[in-house]
C-alpha positions in Angstrom: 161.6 250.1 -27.3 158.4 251.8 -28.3 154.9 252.8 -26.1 152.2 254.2 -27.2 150.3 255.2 -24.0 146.6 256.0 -23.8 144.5 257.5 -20.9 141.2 255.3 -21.1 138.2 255.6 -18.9 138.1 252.0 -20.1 140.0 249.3 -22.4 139.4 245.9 -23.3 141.4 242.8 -24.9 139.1 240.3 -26.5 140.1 237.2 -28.4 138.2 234.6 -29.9 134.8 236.8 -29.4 135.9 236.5 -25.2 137.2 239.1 -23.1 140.7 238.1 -22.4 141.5 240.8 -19.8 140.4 244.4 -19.1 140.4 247.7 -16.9 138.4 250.6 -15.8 140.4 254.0 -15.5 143.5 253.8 -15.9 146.6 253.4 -18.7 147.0 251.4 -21.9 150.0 250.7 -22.9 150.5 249.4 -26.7 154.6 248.8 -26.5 156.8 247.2 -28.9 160.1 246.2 -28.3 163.0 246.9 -31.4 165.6 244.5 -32.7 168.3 246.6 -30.6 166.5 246.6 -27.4 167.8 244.5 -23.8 166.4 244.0 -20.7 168.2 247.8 -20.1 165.9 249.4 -22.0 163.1 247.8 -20.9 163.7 248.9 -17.1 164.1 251.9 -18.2 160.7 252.1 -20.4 158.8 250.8 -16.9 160.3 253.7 -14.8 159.6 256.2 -17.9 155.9 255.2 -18.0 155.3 254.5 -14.0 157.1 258.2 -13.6 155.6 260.3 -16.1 153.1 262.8 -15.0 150.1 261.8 -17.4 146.9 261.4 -15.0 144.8 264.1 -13.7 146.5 265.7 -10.6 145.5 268.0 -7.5 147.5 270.4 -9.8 145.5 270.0 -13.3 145.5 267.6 -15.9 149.3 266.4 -15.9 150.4 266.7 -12.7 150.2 262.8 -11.2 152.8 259.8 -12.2 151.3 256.3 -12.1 153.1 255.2 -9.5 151.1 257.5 -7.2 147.6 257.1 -8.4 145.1 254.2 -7.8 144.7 253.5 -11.9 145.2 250.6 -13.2 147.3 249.6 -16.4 146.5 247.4 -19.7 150.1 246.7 -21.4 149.5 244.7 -25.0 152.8 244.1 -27.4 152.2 245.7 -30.5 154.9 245.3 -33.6 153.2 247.6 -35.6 154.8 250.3 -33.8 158.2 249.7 -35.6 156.8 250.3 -38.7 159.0 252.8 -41.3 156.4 254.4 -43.1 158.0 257.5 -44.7 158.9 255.3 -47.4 156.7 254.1 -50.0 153.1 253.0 -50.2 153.9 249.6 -47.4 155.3 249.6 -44.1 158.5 248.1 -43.1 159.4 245.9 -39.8 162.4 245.5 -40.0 163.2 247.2 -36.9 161.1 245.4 -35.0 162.7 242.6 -33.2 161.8 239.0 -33.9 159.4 237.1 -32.3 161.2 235.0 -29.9 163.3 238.2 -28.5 160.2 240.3 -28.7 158.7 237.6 -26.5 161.2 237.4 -24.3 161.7 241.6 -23.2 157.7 241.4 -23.8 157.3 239.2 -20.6 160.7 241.1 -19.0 158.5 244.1 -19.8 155.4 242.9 -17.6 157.3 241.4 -14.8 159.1 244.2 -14.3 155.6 246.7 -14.5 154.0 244.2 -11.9 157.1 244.6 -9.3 156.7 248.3 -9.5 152.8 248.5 -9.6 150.6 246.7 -8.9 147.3 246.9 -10.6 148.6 245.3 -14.1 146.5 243.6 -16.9 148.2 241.9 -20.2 147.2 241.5 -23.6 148.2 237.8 -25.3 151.7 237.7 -27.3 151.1 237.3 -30.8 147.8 236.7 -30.7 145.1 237.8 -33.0 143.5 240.8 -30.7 140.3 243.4 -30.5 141.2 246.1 -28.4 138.1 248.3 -27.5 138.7 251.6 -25.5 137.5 255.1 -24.6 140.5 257.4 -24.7 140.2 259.7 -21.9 141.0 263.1 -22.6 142.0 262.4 -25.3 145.2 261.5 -24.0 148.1 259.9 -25.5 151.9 260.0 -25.6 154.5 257.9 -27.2 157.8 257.1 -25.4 161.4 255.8 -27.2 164.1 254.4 -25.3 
C-alpha cells in the first residue's frame, strides 16, 4: 500500500463540476493499494498515518501525530501511485491491484481511518476527480507498507 500525504490549509473533491466532499486544515491522503496488499497492510498504513508526527506541535513544526490534533482528514484512492516510471517514456500499473480488490482494502482503508479518528472525508472510487488544495507548508510525505 502507497500514501501520498499532504498538509493542506484546505482540499477539495469535485466531480461533475460539484463539490463531492471537502476540509479545512487538516490531511490529504492520496493512497493506493498494490496487487500484494491485505487488510494487514491496510491497518497498518491507518496507524502509520494517524501516528506520524506531521502537524505543527507545541514543539515546532513536526512534533503532533493526527490522532492528537483536532484536523481533519481527506483520504481519495489514487492508482497512479503504483506507477513504474524508471522505465521508458509510459508508466506501468501493473503493480497496482485491480479494481475490485483495490475497492475492497479502499473501503477497508476508510472504515478502519473512521474507527480511529474521527473527523474523515472520502473521495469517490474510480471516479473521474478534481482535487483542488493548498498545501500547507509545503508538506508532504509518502508512506509504503
Amino acid at each position: 500500500m502507497l500514501a501520498t500525504v499532504q498538509r493542506v490549509s484546505k482540499a477539495e473533491v469535485i466531480i461533475e463540476d460539484k463539490t463531492y466532499s471537502s476540509i479545512a486544515n487538516g490531511l490529504l491522503v492520496l493512497m493506493c493499494v498494490e496487487d500484494n496488499d491485505t487488510e494487514k497492510t491496510t491497518k497498518e498504513m491507518v496507524n502509520k498515518i494517524i501516528n506520524f508526527r506531521m502537524l505543527d506541535g507545541p514543539k515546532g513544526i513536526t512534533s503532533k501525530a493526527l490522532k492528537d490534533s483536532e484536523e481533519a482528514v481527506l483520504i481519495v484512492s489514487q492508482f497512479t501511485l503504483a506507477a513504474i516510471t524508471n522505465k521508458g517514456s509510459k508508466p506501468s500499473f501493473h503493480k497496482a491491484a485491480k479494481p475490485e480488490d483495490a475497492k475492497l482494502l479502499y473501503d477497508k482503508f476508510v472504515s478502519e481511518f473512521k474507527k480511529a479518528f474521527n473527523k474523515v472525508e472520502v473521495g469517490k472510487f474510480g471516479a473521474f476527480m478534481e482535487i483542488a488544495l493548498v498545501n500547507k507548508g509545503p508538506v508532504t510525505f509518502n508512506f509504503k507498507t
